[in-house]
C-alpha positions as CSV (number, residue, x, y, z in Angstrom):
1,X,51.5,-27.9,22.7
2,X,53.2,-30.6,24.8
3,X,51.5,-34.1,25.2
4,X,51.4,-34.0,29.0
5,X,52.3,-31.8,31.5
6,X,52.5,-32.6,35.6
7,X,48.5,-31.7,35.5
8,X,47.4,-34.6,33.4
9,X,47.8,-36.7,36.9
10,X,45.6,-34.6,38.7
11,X,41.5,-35.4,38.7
12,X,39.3,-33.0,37.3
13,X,38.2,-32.3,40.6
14,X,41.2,-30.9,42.0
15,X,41.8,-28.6,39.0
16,X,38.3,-27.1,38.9
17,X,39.2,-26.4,42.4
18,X,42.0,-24.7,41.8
19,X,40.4,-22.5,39.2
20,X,37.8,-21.7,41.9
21,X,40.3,-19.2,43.2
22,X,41.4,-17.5,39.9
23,X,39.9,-15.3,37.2
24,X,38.8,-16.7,33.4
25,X,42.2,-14.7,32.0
26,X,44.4,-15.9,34.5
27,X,42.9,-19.5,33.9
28,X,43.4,-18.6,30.3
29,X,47.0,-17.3,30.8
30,X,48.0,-19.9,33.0
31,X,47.1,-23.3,31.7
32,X,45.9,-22.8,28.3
33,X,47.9,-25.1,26.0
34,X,49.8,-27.0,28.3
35,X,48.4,-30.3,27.3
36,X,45.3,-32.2,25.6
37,X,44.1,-33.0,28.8
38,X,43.9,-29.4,30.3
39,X,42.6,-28.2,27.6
40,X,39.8,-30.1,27.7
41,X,39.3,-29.5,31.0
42,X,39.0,-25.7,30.4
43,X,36.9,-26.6,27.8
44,X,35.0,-28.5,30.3
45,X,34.9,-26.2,33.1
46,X,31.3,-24.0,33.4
47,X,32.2,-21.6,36.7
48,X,34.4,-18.8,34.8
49,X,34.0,-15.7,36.7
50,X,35.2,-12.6,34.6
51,X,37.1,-9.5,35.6
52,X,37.8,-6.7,33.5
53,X,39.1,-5.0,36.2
54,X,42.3,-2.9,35.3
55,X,42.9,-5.9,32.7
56,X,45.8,-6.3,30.3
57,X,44.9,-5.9,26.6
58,X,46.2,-9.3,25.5
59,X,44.6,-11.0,28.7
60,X,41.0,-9.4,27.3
61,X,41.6,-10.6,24.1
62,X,42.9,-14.1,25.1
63,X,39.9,-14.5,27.3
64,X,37.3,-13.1,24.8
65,X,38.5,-15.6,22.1
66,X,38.8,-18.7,24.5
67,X,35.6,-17.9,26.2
68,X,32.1,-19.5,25.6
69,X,29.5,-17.3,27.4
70,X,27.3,-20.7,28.9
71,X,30.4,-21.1,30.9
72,X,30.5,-17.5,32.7
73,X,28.7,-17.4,36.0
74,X,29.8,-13.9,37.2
75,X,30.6,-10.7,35.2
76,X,32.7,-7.9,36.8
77,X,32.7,-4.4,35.0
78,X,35.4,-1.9,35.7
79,X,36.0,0.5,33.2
80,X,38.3,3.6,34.3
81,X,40.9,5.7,32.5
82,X,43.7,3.0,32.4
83,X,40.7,0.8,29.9
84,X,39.2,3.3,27.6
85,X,35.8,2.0,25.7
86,X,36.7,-1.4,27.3
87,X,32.8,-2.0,28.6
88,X,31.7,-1.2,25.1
89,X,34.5,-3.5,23.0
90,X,33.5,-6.4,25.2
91,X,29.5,-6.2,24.7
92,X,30.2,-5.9,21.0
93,X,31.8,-9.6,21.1
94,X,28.9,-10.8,23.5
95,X,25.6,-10.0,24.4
96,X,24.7,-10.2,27.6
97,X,21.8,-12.8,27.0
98,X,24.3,-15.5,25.8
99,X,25.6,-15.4,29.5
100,X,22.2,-17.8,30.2
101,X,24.3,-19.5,33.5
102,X,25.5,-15.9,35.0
103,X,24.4,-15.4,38.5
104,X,26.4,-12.1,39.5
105,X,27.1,-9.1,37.8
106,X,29.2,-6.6,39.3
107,X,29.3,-2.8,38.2
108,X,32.6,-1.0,39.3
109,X,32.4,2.2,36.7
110,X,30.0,5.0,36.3
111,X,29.2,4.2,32.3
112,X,25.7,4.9,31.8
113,X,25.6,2.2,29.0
114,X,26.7,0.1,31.7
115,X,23.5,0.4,33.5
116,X,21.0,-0.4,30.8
117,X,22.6,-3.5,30.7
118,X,20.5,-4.5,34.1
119,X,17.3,-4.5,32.5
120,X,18.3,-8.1,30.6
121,X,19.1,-9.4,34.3
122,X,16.0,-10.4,35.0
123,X,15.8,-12.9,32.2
124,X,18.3,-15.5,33.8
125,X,17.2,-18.2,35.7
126,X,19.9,-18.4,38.1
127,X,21.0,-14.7,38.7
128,X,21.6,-14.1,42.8
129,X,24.1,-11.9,43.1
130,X,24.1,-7.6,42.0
131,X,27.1,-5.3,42.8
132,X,26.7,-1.5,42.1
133,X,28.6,1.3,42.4
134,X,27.6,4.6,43.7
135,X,24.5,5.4,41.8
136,X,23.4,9.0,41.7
137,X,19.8,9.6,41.6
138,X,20.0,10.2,37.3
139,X,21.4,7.4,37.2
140,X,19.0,5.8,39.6
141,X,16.4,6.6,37.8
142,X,17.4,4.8,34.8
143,X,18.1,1.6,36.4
144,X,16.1,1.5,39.7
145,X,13.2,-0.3,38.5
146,X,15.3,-3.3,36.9
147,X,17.1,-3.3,40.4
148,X,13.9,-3.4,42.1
149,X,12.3,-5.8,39.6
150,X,15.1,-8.4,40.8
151,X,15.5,-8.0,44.6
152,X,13.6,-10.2,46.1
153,X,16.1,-13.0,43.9
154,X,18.6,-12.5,45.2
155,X,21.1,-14.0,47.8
156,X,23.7,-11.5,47.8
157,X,23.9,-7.7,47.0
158,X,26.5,-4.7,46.9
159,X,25.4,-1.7,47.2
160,X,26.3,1.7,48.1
161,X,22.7,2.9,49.4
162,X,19.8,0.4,50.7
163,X,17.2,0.1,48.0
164,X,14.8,-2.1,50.3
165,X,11.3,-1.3,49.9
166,X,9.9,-4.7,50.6
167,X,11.4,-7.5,52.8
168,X,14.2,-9.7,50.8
169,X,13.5,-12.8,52.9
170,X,16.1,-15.0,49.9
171,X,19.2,-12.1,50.6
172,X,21.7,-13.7,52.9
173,X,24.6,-11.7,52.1
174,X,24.4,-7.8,52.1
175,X,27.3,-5.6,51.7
176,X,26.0,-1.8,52.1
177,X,28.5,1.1,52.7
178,X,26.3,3.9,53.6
179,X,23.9,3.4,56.9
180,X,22.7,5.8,59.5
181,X,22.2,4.1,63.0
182,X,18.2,5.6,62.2
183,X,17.9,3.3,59.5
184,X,19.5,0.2,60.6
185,X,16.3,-1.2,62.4
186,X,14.7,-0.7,59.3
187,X,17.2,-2.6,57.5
188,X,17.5,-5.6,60.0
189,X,13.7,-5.8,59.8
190,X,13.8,-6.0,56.0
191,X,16.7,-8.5,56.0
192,X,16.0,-11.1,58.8
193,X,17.5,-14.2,57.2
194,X,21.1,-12.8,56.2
195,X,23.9,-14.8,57.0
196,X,26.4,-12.2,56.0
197,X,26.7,-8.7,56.5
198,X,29.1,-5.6,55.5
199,X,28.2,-2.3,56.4
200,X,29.4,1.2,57.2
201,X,27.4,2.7,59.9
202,X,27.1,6.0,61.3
203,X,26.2,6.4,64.5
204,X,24.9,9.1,66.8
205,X,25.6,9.3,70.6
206,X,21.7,10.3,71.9
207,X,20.6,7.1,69.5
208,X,19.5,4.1,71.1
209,X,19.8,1.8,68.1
210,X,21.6,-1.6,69.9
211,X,18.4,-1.6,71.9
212,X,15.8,-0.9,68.8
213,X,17.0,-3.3,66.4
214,X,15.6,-7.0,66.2
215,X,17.2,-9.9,66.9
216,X,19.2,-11.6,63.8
217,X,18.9,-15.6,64.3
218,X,20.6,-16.2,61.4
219,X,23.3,-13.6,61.0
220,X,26.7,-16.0,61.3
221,X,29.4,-13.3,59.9
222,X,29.5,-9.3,60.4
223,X,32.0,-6.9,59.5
224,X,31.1,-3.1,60.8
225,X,32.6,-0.2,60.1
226,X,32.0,2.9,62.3
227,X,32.9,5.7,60.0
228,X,31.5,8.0,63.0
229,X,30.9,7.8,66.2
230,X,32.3,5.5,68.9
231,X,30.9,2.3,71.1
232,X,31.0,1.9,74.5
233,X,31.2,-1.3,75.5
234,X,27.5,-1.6,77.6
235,X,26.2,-1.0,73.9
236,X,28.7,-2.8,72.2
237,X,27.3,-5.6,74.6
238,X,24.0,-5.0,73.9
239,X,24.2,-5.2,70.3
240,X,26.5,-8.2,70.1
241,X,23.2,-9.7,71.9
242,X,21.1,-9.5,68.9
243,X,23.1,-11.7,67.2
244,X,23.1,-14.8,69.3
245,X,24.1,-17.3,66.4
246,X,27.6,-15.2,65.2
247,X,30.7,-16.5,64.5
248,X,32.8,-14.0,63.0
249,X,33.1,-10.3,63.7
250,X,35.2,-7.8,62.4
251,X,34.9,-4.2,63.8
252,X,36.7,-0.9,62.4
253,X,36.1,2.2,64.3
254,X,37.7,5.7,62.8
255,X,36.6,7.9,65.2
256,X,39.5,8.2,67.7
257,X,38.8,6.9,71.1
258,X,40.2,8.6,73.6
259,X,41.7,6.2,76.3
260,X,43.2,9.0,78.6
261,X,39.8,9.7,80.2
262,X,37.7,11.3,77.5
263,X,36.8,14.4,79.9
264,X,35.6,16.7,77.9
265,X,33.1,13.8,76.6
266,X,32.4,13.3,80.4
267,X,31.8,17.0,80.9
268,X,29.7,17.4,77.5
269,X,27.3,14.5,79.1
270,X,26.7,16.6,82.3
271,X,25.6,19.7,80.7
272,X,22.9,17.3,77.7
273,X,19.4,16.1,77.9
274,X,20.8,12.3,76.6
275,X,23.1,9.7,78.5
276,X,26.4,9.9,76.7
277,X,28.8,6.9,77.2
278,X,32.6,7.1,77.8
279,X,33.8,4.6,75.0
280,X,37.7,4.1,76.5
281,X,37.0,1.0,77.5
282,X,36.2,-0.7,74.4
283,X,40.2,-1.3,74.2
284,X,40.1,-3.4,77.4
285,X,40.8,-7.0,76.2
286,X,39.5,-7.8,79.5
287,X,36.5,-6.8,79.2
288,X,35.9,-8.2,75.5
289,X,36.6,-11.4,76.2
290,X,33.2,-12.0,78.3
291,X,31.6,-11.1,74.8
292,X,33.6,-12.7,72.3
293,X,34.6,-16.0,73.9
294,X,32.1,-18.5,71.6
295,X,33.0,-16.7,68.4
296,X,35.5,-18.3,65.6
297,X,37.5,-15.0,64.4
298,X,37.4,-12.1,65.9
299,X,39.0,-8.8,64.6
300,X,39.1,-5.2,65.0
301,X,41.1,-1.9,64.4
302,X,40.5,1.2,66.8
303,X,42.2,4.6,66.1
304,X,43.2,6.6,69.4
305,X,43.3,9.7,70.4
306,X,46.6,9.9,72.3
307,X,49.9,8.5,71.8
308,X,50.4,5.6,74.2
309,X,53.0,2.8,74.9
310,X,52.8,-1.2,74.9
311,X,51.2,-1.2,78.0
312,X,48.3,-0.6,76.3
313,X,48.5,-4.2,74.9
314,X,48.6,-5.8,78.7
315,X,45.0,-6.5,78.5
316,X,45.5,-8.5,75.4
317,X,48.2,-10.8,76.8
318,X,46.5,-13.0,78.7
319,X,45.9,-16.6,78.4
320,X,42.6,-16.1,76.5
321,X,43.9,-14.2,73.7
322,X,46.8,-15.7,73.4
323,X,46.8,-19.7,74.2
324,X,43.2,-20.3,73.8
325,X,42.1,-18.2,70.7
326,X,45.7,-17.6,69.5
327,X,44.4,-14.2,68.7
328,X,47.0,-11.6,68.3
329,X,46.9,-7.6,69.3
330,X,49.4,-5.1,68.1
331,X,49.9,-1.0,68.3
332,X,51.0,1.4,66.2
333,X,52.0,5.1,66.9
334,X,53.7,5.9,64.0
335,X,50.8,7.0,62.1
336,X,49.0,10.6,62.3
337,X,46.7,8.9,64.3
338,X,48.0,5.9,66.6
339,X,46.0,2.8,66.0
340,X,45.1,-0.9,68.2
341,X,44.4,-3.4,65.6
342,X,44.2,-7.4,65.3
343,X,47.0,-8.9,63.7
344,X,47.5,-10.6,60.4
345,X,43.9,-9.1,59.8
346,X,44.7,-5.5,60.0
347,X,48.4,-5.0,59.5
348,X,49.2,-2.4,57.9
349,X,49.8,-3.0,54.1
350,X,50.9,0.6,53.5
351,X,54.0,1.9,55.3
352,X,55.9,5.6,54.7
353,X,59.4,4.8,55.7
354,X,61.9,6.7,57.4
355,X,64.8,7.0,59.7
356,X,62.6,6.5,63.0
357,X,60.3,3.8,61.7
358,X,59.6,1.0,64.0
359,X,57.8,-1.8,63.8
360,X,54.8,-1.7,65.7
361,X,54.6,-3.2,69.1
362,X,52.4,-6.8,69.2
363,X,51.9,-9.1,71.4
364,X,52.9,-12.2,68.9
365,X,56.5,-12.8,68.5
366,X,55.9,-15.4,65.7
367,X,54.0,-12.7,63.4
368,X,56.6,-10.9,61.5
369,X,54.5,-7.2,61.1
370,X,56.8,-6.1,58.4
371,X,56.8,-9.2,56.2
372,X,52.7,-7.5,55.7
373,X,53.9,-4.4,54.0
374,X,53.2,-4.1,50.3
375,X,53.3,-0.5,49.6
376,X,56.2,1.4,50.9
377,X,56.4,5.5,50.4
378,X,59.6,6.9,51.1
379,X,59.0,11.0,51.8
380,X,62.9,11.4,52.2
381,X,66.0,9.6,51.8
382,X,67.1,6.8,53.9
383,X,68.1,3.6,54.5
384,X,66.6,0.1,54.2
385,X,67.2,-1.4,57.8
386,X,63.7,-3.6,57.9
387,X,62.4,-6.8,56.2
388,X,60.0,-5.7,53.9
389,X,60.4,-9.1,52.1
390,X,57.1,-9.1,50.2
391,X,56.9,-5.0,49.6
392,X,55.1,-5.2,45.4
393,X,55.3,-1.3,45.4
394,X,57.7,1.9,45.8
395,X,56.6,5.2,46.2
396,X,59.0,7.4,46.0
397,X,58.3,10.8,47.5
398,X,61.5,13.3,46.9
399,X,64.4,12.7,44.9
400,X,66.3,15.5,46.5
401,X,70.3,13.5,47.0
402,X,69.1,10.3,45.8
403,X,71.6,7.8,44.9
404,X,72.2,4.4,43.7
405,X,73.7,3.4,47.5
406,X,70.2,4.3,48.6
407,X,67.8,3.5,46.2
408,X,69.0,0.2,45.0
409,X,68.2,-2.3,48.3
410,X,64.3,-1.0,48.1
411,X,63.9,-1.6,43.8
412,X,66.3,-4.9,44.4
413,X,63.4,-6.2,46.9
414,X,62.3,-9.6,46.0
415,X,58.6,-8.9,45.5
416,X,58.5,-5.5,44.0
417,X,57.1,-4.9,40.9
418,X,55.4,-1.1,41.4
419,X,57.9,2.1,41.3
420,X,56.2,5.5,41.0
421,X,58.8,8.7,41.2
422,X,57.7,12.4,41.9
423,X,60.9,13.5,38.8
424,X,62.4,12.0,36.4
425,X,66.0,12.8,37.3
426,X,65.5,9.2,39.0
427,X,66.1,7.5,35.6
428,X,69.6,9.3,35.0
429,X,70.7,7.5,38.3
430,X,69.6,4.1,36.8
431,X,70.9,4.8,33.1
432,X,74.8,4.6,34.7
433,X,74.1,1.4,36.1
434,X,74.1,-1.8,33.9
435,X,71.7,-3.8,35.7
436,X,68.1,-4.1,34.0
437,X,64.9,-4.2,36.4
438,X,62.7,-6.6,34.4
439,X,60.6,-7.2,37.5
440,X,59.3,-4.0,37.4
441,X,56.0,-4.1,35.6
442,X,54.7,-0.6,36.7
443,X,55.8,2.8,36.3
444,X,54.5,6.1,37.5
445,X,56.4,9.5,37.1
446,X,54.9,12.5,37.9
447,X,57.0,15.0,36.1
448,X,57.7,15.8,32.9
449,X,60.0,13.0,31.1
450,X,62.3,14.3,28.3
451,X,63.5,12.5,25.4
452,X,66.6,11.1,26.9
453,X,64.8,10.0,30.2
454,X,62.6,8.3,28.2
455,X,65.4,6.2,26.5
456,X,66.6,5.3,29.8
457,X,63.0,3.5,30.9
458,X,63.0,1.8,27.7
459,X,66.6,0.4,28.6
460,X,66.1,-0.1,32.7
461,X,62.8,-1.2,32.5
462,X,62.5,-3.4,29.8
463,X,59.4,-5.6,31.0
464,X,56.8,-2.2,31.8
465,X,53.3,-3.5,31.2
466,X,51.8,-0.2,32.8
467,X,52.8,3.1,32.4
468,X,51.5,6.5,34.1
469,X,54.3,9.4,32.7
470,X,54.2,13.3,32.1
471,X,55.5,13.9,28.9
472,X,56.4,17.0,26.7
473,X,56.5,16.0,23.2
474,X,54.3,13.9,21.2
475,X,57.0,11.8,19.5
476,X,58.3,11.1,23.3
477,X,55.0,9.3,22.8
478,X,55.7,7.1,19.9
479,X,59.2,6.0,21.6
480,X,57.7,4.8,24.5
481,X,55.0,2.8,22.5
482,X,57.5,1.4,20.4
483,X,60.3,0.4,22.6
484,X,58.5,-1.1,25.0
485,X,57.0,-3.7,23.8
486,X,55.2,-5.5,26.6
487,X,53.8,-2.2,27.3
488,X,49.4,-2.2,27.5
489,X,48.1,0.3,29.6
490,X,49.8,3.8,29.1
491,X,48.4,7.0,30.5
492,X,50.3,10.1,29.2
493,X,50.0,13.3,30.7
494,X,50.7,16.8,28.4
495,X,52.8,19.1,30.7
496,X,52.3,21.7,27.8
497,X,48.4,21.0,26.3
498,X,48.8,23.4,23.6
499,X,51.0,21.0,22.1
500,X,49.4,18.0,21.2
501,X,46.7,19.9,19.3
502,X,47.7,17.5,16.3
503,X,46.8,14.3,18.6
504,X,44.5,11.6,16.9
505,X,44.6,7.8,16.9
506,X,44.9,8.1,13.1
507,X,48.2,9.8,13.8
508,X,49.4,7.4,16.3
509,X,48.9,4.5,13.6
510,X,50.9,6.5,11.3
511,X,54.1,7.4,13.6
512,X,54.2,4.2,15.6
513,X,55.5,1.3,14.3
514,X,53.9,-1.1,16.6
515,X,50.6,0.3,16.4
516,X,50.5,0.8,12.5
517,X,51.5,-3.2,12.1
518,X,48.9,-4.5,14.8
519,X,46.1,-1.4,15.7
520,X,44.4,-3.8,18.5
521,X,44.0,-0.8,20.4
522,X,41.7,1.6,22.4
523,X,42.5,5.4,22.8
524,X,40.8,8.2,25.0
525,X,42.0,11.8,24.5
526,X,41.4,14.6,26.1
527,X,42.9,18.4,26.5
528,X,45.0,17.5,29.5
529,X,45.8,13.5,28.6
530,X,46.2,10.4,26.2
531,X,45.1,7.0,27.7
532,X,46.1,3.7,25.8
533,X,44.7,0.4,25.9
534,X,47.2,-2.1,23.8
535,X,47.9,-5.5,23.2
536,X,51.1,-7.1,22.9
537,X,50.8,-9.3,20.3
């Protein structure tokens, strides 16, 4: 360990604010054993908020050994196939009691031993904050009572239904992905202090909810997400007038508006009992800003119906939206659906790229859309003629007349660090050139690798921490494992099942090298894959 380091000059202060923004195993990773100073400062620090979430095996460990469970104040859990037994190995090093400080626990896998966890919940003083998952009503019934035991506590809670039975006058923050515009008085009425709300509502056109629900004198932020239906903007205006005190709104609506003229919704209302609303004008900037003037951030995303053209963006270019609020509008019809969305907020991160891609229209000549991009899918050949400077993922589609001219200016992009490939032929192409990708730390192929491809990942891609491959043989396996040596998760899929009848993790610690002279590892194993958790160490 070095004697000082440039954070020794910094307060206390401004380091624990730094780790605000970080998880305990990239605290760990990052600034254990720099210096005697930041060490006690991590020893120090009592806000570690833990993530299992598609962890690293060696970032687990590190954090298990370097972690004292007074410090923890928020636990999330997310088991999946890339962590077998993960949940388990970490509640055999603690018990959940030890965590007396926690004060949110987050559930992001559908383990059932996961859930009998929340019964000891209710023994911490400070506990505010429950995530869940999608519960099914088994699994509801194992854990619904400890849920409902602790409700009224606390301030914040994720959920994918609405367990409110009884007024929560302490929530303030609710995140709830499932609501039907019949049950959202109901849940307003039950929630009247929140400060914060998420929610995914489903609406119905004959349903005078925006009318019916109470006012929220509290409620400061809302994000609303309208999975079905669509919003005129009478109710739209009617709704935002519940919520006299808001400050930030972000609205989502999937179901394409139609801004042609919506006549068959015209002609539908003619021949019904109810009064059904043309929504079109809900893209009129003109008309929004007479709503949304006195708000801080405003942002929204609305799919259309028809193609248009950047005249659609007129009514966002006026001095309002652009001098005064400096809130930017672009379009978008290069998707399935074309698309009217707020920009940084909602540009798109995921981009499939070909010949006749262009950048959407916006009416911000500062914002650089493509500099947003992360993922890019190519579905055929082509080539790189945009700035996708900060692109962390490649997903190529076909590998039908791929070659190195091509391919190389989208794996050489500064950022990237993700390649997934429909065949393997792709790693002949990189074997004949010399150059090694180490910033590539993921790798997904979808076919079946051969012996000889195999030797070519180890050799391109020396620095793979994740792996998702089809293989055919098992000691295609024990190459893999062995050569790469950074390598933790691994996922391998059997193109032939029948042959890997003689599969055990008793047989991996015998072939493998690596695995025989440190066995830190987990292993799932089923008839149609092998999933491997391992540390590097």
């Amino acid at each position: 360990m070095s004697n000082s380091c440039l954070f020794d000059f910094f307060p206390v202060e401004i380091i624990h604010g730094i780790f605000h923004y970080l998880w305990a195993h990239e605290i760990f990773y990052g600034f254990a054993q720099l210096s005697d100073y930041v060490d006690s400062v991590l020893f120090s620090y009592d806000r570690y908020s833990v993530s299992l979430s598609s962890i690293l095996k060696h970032q687990f460990d590190l954090t298990c050994r370097r972690i004292r469970p007074e410090q923890v104040i928020s636990i999330t859990i997310a088991e999946n196939d890339e962590t077998p037994d993960q949940s388990d190995l970490f509640f055999s090093k603690f018990n959940l009691l030890q965590f007396v400080n926690l004060r949110s626990f987050a559930i992001m896998s559908s383990d059932q031993s996961i859930f009998r966890q929340l019964n000891l919940l209710c023994t911490f003083n400070y506990f505010q904050s429950l995530s869940l998952p999608q519960v099914s009503q088994a699994y509801w019934c194992l854990c619904g009572s400890s849920v409902e035991t602790m409700l009224h506590r606390l301030r914040q809670l994720i959920t994918n239904q609405y367990p409110l039975t009884t007024p929560l006058n302490n929530l303030r923050y609710l995140t709830v992905t499932h609501v039907g515009c019949f049950n959202l008085e109901y849940l307003f009425r039950q929630t009247t202090n929140l400060r914060s709300l998420n929610m995914t509502l489903s609406l119905n056109a004959f349903s005078d909810w925006s009318n019916q629900i109470p006012v929220m004198n509290h409620l400061r932020r809302l994000t609303l997400w309208i999975s079905f239906g669509r919003v005129p903007m009478s109710r739209m205006n009617q709704f935002l007038s519940k919520l006299p005190c808001l400050m930030h709104f972000e609205l989502r609506i999937d179901d394409p508006i139609d801004v042609v003229g919506a006549e068959q919704l015209r002609k539908w209302s003619q021949y019904s009992n109810g009064d059904v609303e043309v929504p079109e004008d809900i893209v009129d900037g003109n008309q929004w800003k007479y709503l949304i003037s006195h708000l801080q951030t405003f942002d929204f995303r609305f799919c259309l119906t028809h193609r248009s053209n950047e005249k659609i963006l007129d009514t966002f270019r006026s001095s309002f939206w652009i001098e005064q609020k400096q809130w930017f509008v672009a379009y978008d019809n290069q998707e399935s659906s074309s698309c009217l969305f707020t920009i940084p907020r909602f540009a798109s991160k995921n981009v499939i790229y070909s010949p006749d891609y262009c950048t959407p229209s916006s009416t911000s000549s500062s914002l650089h859309l493509d500099e947003y991009v992360d993922v890019l899918t190519l579905p055929n050949v082509c080539r790189l003629t945009h700035r996708f400077v900060n692109a962390r993922s490649l997903i190529l589609e076909k590998d039908d007349g791929l070659c190195l001219e091509t391919i190389l200016p989208f794996v050489n992009l500064p950022h990237l660090q993700s390649l997934a490939s429909v065949k393997a032929s792709l790693m002949t192409l990189f074997l004949n050139y010399e150059t090694k990708f180490e910033s590539i730390r993921s790798l997904r192929i979808d076919a079946m690798v051969m012996g000889s491809h195999a030797k070519a990942i180890c050799t391109v891609f020396p620095r793979l921490e994740r792996l998702r491959i089809g293989i055919s043989d098992q000691d295609t396996i024990i190459l893999l494992i062995d050569r790469l040596k950074y390598l933790s998760i691994a996922i391998f899929t059997y193109c032939h099942p029948l042959s890997f009848k003689s599969l055990s993790r008793k047989w991996l610690v015998d072939k493998s090298s690596r695995l025989m002279a440190n066995n830190n590892f987990t292993c799932s194993m089923n008839t149609e894959k092998l999933s491997l958790w391992m540390t590097i160490e």
